[in-house]
C-alpha positions in Angstrom: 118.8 1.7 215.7 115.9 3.2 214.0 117.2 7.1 214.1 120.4 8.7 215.4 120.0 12.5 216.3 123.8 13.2 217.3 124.6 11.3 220.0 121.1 10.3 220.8 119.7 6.7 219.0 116.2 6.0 219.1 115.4 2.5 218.4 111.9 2.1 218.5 110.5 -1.3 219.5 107.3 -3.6 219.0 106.4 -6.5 220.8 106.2 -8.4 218.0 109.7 -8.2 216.7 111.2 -7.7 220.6 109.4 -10.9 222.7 111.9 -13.4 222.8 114.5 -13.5 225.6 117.4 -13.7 222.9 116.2 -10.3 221.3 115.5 -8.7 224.7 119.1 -9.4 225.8 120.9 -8.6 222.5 119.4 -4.9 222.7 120.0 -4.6 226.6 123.6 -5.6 224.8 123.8 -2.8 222.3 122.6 -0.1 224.8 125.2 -1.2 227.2 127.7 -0.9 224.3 126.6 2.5 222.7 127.0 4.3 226.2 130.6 3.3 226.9 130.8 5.0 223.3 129.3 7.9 224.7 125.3 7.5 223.2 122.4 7.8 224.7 119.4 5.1 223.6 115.9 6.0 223.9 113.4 3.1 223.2 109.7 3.9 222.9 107.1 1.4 222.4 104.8 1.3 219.2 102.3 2.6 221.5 104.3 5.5 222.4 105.0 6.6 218.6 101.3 6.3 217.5 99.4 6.7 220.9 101.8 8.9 222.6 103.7 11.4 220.4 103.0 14.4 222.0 104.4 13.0 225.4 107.4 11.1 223.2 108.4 14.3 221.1 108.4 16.3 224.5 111.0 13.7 225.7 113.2 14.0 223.0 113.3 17.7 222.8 114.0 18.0 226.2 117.3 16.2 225.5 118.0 17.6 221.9 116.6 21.4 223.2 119.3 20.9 226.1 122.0 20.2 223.5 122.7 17.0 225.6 122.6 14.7 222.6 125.3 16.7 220.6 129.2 15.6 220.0 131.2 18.0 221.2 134.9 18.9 219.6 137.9 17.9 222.1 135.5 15.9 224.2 136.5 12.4 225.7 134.0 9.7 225.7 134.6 6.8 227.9 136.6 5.1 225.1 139.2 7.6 224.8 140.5 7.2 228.4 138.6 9.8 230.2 
């Protein structure tokens, strides 16, 4: 992951470190993984982060601005049983 905001990880990827099929099925992996813990993964593309961050940063504010991306006290995630 390149940034965690709460419960919200951003991993941003390149096609140049993400082409093969092993690397493409190890992060499908980790997302599948980090939501049963209860995260949320966002994955822009190079071209969103440098092309696109207007559009990107309006993404990811409408889940932070919403609080959706914040732990909350005495809350179950999927691990504990809930």
């Amino acid at each position: 992951m390149d940034l965690r905001v709460g419960r919200l990880l951003i991993e941003c990827d390149s096609r140049a470190h993400h082409t093969s099929a092993e690397n493409y099925r190890n992060d499908r992996r980790r997302d599948r993984a980090a939501l049963l813990l209860g995260y949320l993964t966002m994955r822009p593309t190079y071209e969103d982060v440098v092309h696109e961050w207007d559009r990107l940063l309006t993404d990811i504010e409408a889940i932070t601005g919403a609080d959706r991306h914040r732990h909350r006290p005495g809350r179950k995630l999927p691990r504990d049983g809930a």
